[in-house]
C-alpha positions as CSV (number, residue, x, y, z in Angstrom):
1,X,0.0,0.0,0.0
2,X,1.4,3.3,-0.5
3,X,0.6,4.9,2.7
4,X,1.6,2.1,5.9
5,X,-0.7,2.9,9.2
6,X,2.4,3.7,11.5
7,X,2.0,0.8,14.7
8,X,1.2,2.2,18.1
9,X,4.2,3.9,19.8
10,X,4.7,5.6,23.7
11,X,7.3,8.5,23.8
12,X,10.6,7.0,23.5
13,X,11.8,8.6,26.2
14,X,10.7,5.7,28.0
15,X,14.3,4.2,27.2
16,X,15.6,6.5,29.6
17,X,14.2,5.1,32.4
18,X,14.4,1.2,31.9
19,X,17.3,0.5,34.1
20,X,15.8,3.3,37.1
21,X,14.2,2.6,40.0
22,X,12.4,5.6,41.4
23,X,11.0,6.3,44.8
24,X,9.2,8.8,46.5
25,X,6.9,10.5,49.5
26,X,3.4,10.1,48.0
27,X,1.5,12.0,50.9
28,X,1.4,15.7,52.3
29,X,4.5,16.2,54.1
30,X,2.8,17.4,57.2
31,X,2.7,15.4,60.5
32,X,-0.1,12.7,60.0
33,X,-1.6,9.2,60.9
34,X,0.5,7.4,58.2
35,X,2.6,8.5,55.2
36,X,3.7,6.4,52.1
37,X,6.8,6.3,50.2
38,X,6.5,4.3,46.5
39,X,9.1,2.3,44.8
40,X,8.8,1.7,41.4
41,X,11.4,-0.2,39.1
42,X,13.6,-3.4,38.1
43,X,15.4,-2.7,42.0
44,X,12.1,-2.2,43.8
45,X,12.3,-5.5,45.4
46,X,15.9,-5.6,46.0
47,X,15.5,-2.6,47.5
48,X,13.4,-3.4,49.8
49,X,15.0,-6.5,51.0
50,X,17.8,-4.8,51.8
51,X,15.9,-1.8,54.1
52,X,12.7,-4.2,55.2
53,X,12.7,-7.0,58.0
54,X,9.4,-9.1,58.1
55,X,8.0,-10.3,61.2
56,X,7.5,-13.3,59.0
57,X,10.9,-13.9,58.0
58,X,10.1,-13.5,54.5
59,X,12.0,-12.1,51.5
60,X,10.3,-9.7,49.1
61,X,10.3,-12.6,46.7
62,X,8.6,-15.2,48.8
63,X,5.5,-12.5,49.7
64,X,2.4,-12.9,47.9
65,X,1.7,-10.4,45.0
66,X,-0.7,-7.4,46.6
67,X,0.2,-8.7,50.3
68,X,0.6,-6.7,53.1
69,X,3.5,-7.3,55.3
70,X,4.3,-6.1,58.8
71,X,7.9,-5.5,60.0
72,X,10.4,-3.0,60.5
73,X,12.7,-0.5,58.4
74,X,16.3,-0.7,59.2
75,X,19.2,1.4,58.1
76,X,22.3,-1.1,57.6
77,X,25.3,1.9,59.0
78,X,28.6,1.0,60.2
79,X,29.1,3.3,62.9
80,X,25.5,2.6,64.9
81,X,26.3,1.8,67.7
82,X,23.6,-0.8,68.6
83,X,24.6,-4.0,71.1
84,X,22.3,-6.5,69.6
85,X,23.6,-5.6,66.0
86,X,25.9,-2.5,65.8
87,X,25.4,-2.4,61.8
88,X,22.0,-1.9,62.1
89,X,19.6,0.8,63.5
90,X,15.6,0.2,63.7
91,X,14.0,3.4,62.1
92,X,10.0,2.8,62.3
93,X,7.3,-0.3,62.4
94,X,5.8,-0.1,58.8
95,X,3.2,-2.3,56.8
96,X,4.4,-3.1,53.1
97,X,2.7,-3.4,49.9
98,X,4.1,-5.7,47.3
99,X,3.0,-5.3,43.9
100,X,4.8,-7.5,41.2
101,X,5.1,-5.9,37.5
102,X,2.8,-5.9,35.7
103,X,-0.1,-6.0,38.0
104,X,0.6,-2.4,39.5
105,X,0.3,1.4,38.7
106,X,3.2,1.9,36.8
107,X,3.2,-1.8,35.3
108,X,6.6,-2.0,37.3
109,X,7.7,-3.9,40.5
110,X,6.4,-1.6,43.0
111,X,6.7,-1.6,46.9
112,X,4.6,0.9,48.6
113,X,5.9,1.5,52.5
114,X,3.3,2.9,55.0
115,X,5.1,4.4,57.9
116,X,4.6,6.6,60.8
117,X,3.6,10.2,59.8
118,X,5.6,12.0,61.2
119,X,8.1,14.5,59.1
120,X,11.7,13.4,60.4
121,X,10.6,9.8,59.8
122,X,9.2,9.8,56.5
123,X,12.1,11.9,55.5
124,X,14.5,9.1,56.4
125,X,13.2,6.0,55.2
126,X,13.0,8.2,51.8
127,X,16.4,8.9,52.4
128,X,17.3,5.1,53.2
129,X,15.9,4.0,49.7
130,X,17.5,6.4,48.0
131,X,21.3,5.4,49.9
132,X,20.4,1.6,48.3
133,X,20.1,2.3,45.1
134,X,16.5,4.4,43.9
135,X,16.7,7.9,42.7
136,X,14.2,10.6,43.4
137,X,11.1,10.5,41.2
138,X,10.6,13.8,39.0
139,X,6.8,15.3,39.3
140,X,4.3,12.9,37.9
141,X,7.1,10.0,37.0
142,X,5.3,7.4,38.2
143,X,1.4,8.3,36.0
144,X,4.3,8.8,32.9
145,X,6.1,5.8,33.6
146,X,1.8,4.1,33.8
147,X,1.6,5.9,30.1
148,X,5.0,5.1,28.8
149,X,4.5,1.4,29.8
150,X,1.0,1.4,28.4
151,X,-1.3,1.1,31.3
152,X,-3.4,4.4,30.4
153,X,-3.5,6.2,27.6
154,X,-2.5,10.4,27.9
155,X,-5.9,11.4,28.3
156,X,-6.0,9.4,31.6
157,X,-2.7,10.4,32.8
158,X,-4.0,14.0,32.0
159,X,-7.0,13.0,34.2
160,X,-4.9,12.3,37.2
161,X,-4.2,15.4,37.9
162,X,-8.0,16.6,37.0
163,X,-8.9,14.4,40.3
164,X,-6.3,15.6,42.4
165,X,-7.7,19.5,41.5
166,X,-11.0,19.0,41.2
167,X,-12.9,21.8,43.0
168,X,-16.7,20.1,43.1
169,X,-17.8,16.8,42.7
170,X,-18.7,17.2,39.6
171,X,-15.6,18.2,38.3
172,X,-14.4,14.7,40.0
173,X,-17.4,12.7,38.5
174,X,-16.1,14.2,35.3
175,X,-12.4,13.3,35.7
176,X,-13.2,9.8,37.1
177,X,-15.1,9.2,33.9
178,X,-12.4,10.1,31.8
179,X,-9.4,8.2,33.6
180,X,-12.2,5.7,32.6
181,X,-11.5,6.2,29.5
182,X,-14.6,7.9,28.8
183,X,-12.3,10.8,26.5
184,X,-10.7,7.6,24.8
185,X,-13.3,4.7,23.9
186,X,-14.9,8.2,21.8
187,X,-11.6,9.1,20.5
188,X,-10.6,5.4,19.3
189,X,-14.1,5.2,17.8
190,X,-14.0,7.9,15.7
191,X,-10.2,7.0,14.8
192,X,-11.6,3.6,13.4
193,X,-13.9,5.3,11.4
194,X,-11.5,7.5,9.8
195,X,-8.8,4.9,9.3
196,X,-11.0,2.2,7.5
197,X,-12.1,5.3,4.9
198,X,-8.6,5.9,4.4
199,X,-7.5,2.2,3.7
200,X,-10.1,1.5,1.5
201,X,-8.9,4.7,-0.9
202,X,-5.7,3.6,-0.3
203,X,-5.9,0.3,-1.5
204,X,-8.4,1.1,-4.7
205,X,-5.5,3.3,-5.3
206,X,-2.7,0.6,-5.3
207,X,-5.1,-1.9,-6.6
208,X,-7.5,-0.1,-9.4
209,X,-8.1,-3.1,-11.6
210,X,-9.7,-5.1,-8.2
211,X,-11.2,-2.1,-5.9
212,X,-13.1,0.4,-7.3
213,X,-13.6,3.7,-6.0
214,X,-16.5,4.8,-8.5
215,X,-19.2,5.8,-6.0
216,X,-17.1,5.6,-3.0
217,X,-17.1,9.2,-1.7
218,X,-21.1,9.7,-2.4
219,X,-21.6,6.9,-0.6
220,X,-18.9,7.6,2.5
221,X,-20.2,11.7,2.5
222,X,-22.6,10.8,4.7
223,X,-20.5,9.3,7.1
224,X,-17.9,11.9,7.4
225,X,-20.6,14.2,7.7
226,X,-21.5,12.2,10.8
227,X,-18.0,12.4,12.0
228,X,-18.0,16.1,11.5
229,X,-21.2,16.0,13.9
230,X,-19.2,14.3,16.3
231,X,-16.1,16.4,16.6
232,X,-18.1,19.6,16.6
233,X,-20.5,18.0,19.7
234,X,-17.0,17.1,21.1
235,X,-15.9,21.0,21.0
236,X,-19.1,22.3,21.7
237,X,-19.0,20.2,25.3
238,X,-15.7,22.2,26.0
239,X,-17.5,25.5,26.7
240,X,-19.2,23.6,29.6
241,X,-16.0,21.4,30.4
242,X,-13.9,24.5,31.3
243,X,-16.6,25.9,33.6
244,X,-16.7,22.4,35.0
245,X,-13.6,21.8,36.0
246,X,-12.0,25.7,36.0
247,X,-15.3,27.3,37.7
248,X,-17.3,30.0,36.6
249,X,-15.1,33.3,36.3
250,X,-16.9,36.1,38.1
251,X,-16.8,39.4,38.5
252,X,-18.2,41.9,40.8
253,X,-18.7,45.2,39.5
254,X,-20.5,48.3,40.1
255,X,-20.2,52.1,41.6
256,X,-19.0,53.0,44.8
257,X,-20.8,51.8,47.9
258,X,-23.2,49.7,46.3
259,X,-22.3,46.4,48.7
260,X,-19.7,44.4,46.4
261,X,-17.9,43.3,49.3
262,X,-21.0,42.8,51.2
263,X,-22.1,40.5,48.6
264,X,-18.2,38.6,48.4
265,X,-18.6,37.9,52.3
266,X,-22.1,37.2,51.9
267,X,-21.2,34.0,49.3
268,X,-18.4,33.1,51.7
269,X,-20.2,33.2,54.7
270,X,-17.5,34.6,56.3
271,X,-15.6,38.6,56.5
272,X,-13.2,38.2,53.7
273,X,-13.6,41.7,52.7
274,X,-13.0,44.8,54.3
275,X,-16.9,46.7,54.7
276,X,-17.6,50.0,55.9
277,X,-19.5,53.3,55.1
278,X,-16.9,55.3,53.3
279,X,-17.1,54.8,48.8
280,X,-14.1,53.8,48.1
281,X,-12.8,51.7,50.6
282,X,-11.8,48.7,48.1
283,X,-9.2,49.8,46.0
284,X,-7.4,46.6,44.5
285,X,-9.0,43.2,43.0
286,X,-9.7,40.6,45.8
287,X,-10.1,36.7,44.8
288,X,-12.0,34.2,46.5
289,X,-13.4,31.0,45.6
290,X,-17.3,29.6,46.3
291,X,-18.6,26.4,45.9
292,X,-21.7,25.6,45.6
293,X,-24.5,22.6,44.3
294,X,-21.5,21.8,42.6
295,X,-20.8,25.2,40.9
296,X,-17.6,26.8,41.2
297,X,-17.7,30.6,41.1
298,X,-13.9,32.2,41.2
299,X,-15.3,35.7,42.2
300,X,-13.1,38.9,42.0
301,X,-14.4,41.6,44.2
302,X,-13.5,44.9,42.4
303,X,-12.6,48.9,43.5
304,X,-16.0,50.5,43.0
305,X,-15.8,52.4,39.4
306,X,-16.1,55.9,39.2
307,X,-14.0,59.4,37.9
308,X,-11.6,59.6,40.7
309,X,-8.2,62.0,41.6
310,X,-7.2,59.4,43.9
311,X,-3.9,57.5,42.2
312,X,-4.3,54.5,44.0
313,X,-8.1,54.0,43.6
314,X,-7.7,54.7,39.8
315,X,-5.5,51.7,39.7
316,X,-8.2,49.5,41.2
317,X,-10.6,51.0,38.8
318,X,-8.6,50.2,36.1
319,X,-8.2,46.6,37.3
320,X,-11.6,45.7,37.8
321,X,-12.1,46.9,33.8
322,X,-9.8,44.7,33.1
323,X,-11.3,42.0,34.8
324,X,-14.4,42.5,33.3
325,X,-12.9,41.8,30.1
326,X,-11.8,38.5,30.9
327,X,-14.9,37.4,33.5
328,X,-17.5,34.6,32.3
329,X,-20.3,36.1,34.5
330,X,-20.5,39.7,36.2
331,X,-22.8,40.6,39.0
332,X,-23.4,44.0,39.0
333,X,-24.3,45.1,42.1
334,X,-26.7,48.2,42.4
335,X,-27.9,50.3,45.9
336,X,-31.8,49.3,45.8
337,X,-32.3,52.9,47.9
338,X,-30.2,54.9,45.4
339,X,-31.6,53.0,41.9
340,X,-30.1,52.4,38.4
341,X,-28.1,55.7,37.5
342,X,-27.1,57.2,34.0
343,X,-23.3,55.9,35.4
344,X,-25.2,52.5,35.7
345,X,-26.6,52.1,32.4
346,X,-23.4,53.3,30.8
347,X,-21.4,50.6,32.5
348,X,-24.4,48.1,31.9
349,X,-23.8,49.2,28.0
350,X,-20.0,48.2,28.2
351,X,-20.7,45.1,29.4
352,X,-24.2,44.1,27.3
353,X,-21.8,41.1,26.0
354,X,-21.2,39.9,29.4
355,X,-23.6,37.2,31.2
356,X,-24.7,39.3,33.5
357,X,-27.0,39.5,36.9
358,X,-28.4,43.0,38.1
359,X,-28.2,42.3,41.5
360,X,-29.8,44.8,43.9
361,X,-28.4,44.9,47.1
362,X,-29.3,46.1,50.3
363,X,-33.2,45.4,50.4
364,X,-33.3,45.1,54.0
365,X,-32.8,48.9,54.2
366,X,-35.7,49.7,51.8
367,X,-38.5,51.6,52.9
368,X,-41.4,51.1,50.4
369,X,-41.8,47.8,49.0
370,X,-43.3,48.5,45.4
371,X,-40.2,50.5,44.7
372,X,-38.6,47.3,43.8
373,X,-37.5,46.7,40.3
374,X,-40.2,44.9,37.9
375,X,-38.7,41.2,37.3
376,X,-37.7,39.7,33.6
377,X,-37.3,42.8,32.0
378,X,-34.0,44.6,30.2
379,X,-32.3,47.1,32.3
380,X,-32.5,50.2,30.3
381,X,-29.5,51.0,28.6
382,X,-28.7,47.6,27.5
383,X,-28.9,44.8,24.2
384,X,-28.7,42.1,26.2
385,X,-31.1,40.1,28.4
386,X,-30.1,40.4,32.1
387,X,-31.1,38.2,35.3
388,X,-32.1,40.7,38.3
389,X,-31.9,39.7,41.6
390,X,-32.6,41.3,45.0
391,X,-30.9,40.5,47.7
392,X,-30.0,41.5,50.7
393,X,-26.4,40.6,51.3
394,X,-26.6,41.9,55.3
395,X,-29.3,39.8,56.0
396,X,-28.6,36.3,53.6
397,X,-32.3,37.0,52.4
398,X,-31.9,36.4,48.0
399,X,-28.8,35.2,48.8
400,X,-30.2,31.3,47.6
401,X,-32.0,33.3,44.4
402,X,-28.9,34.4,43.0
403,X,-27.9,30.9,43.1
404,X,-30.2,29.1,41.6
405,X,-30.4,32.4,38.8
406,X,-26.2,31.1,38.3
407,X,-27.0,27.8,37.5
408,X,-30.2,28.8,35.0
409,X,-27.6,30.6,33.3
410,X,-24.6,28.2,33.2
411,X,-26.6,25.0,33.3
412,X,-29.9,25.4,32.3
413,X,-31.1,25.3,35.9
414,X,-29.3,21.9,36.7
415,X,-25.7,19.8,36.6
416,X,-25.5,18.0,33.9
417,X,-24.8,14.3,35.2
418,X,-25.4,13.2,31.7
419,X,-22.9,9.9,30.2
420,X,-22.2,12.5,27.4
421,X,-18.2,12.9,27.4
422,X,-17.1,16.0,28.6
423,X,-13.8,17.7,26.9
424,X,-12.8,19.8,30.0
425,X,-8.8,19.8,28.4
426,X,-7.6,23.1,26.5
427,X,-5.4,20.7,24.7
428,X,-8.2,18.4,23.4
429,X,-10.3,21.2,22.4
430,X,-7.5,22.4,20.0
431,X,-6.5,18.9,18.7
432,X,-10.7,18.0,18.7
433,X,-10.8,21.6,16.4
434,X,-7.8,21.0,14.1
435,X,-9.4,17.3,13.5
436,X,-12.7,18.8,12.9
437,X,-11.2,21.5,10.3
438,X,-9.7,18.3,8.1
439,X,-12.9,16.3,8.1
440,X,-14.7,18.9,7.1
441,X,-11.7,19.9,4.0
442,X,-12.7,16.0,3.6
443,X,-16.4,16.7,2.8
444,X,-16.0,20.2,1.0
445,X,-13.3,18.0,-1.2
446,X,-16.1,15.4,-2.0
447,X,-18.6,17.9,-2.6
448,X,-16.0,20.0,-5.7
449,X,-15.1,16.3,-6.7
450,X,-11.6,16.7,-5.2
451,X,-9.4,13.3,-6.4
452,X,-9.8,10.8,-3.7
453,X,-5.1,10.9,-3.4
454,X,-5.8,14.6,-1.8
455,X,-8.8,12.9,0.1
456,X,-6.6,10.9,2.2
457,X,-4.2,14.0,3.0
458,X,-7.0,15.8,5.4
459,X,-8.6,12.2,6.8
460,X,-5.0,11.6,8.0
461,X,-4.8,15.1,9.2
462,X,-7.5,14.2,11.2
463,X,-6.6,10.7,12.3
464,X,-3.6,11.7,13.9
465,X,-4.7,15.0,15.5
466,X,-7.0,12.7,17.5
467,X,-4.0,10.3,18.1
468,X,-2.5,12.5,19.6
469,X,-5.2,13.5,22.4
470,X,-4.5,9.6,24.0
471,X,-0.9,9.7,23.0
472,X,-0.6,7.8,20.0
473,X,2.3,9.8,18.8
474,X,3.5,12.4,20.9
475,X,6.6,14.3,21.7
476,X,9.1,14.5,24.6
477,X,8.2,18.0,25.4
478,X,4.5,17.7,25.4
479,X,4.7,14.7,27.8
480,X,7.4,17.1,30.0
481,X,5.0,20.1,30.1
482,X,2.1,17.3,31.1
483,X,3.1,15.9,33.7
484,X,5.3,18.4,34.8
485,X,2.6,19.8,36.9
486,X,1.8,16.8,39.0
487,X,3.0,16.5,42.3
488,X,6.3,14.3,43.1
489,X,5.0,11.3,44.7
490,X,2.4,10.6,41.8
């Protein structure tokens, strides 16, 4: 054939690492109940032998695979001067987990020690391992060393970390669904799709005189069509993904003395912000994080905007623009007592493009009742359809409207706990977009009667944009900047 399907392949950095044994501390470093130190590698179990006496007796090799053994860690030092044993010095109880390659995380020998929690402690045994032979593990070596070796693909590994910083439990749901392999059963399906189109036009090509391609591409349009459907649903979920696992970017805005940081202490339950009397009194951005019903809101409580002499507070003023820009939801807080001003409706205006919430604040001070705002209607001044609220940020009362207005806006008034897959990965979406762009070159080519040979250029285009969301393909530097960002003991 004249174009070969290249065979599945990890990043060969992977040679690198054959003859290491790594070890490292796989819990917070804090004083705790327990703390674990991992071995992974060909020297695991030597390594142990030489550091772990068994109650039982036993060698590493004699345990059972996925046993858990009770004894002691010893550090084997000349000048200890110990009577029963003077080259020997007892340095905590432990229990220890053998796991024999390839039945563990990394597909390696692995020995995981729990010991004491203390700091000193934990530091030594680490330090013991690494005297008999291990080196320290780099950030995220042992989930690259599970990819390298075959055990997940890359968009598992790159849901490792998703779990360890979810911020809601949906954000975890999500992430456990994709180390799964929710992201790559969809991936792989739509890979096999691709790939079979491209054979067949391959081998009509090599083979004319026993494969014909006359009617080929009417007949496969509507397929490829279908895959187009799919990437696009696939980039469309990202949208939601991002808020999902990044939370809902939120600003505060509004003039002077309207209750901003009333309202940020309000959501937190707690004084975060600095309150009084006197406009002005916030003059730089202030960031806090709120979870709630499984939405995360990473509000920014701004400097109140108005024309101002003052250098400092035109700073802040300045800065809370700017964070408008970039915010996926602003609540605009108005005084209830003072009402919507011009200054109001021209901010409103700047911001028409913004998901917005007119919340009005401080309803527990109001005297009349029917001077509140009429509900479901435009704020004058403004092209876009705004939520009101009122609320009373003193007093908590509203405080459960806004809420619930939030997730109407973001989630149609519920989580989505659908089995859809969810891209939440920046890097998918761009890979999921450039795949998307060749499938479709693939059906516009079909539809101006493109020759099938230029067909095959875009499908494989495609095929191996999505390749290389699981890793099919993928260079040394991508998998450094991955798993670069993992913590050391995972």
């Amino acid at each position: 054939m004249r174009w070969v399907m290249k065979k599945k392949e990890r990043v060969m950095m992977s040679d690198k690492f054959n003859d290491d044994t790594i070890a490292a501390i796989c819990t917070g470093l804090t004083g705790s109940g327990i703390n674990i130190i991992r071995i992974s590698g060909e020297n695991a179990f030597a390594i142990a032998d030489d550091i772990f006496v068994g109650k039982s007796g036993k060698k590493i090799s004699e345990m059972s695979n996925f046993s858990v053994n009770y004894g002691f860690i010893v550090d084997k030092n000349d000048s200890v001067d110990n009577v029963d044993n003077p080259a020997v010095e007892t340095v905590d109880e432990v229990l220890l987990l053998k796991m024999q390659a390839p039945h563990s995380y990394t597909k390696e020998d692995v020995i995981e020690i729990d010991c004491h929690g203390g700091i000193m402690v934990t530091k030594k045994i680490l330090g013991i391992v690494l005297k008999c032979g291990a080196r320290l593990a780099e950030p995220g070596e042992f989930t690259k060393r599970a990819f390298l070796n075959g055990r997940i693909d890359l968009s598992q590994a790159e849901a490792v970390i998703d779990i360890i910083n979810a911020k809601s439990n949906l954000a975890l749901k999500n992430s456990v669904k994709q180390l799964k392999g929710s992201v790559k059963d969809k991936i792989i399906e739509i890979r096999e799709k691709l790939i079979s189109k491209t054979a067949y036009i391959e081998a009509a090509l090599d083979d004319p005189e026993h494969i014909s391609l006359e009617g080929f591409t009417d007949e496969a349009l509507g397929d490829f069509e279908d895959i187009a459907k799919s990437l696009k649903k696939l980039v469309d979920s990202s949208d939601e993904g991002r808020l999902i696992n990044e939370g809902i970017n939120t600003c505060i805005l509004g003039l002077p003395n309207a209750g901003k940081s009333s309202l940020l202490n309000a959501l937190l339950d707690e004084e975060r912000a600095i309150v009084t009397d006197i406009a002005g009194t916030t003059r730089d951005v202030l960031k806090e994080t709120v979870v709630f019903e499984d939405v995360v809101l990473n509000i920014i409580d701004t400097a109140g905007i108005r024309d101002t002499g003052d250098v400092i507070e035109k700073i802040g003023v300045d800065r809370a623009k700017k964070e408008a820009e970039n915010a996926d939801l602003i609540l605009y807080i108005v005084d209830l007592n003072e009402g919507l001003n011009e200054k109001d409706k021209e901010i409103l205006e700047e911001i028409k493009d913004k998901k917005t919430i007119v919340v009005y604040n401080k309803s527990d001070l109001l005297q009349n009742k029917q001077d509140l705002p009429e509900e479901g209607k435009d704020e004058p001044g403004t092209g876009n359809e705004i939520a009101h609220i009122t609320l009373s940020s003193k007093t908590g009362e509203g405080i459960e409207d806004l809420k619930n207005t939030i997730k109407t806006l973001f989630y149609n008034g519920s989580i989505n706990n659908s089995e859809d897959v969810i891209i939440t990965n920046e890097r998918h979406r761009e890979l999921l977009i450039k795949a998307l762009k060749s499938v479709q070159n693939v059906i516009n080519g079909i539809k101006d009667n493109v020759s099938e040979d230029f067909l095959t250029i875009d499908l494989m285009d495609a095929y191996e944009s999505l390749g290389s969301i699981i890793g099919e393909s993928v260079e040394d530097d991508l998998a450094d900047r991955i798993f670069k960002d993992f913590c050391m003991g995972k």
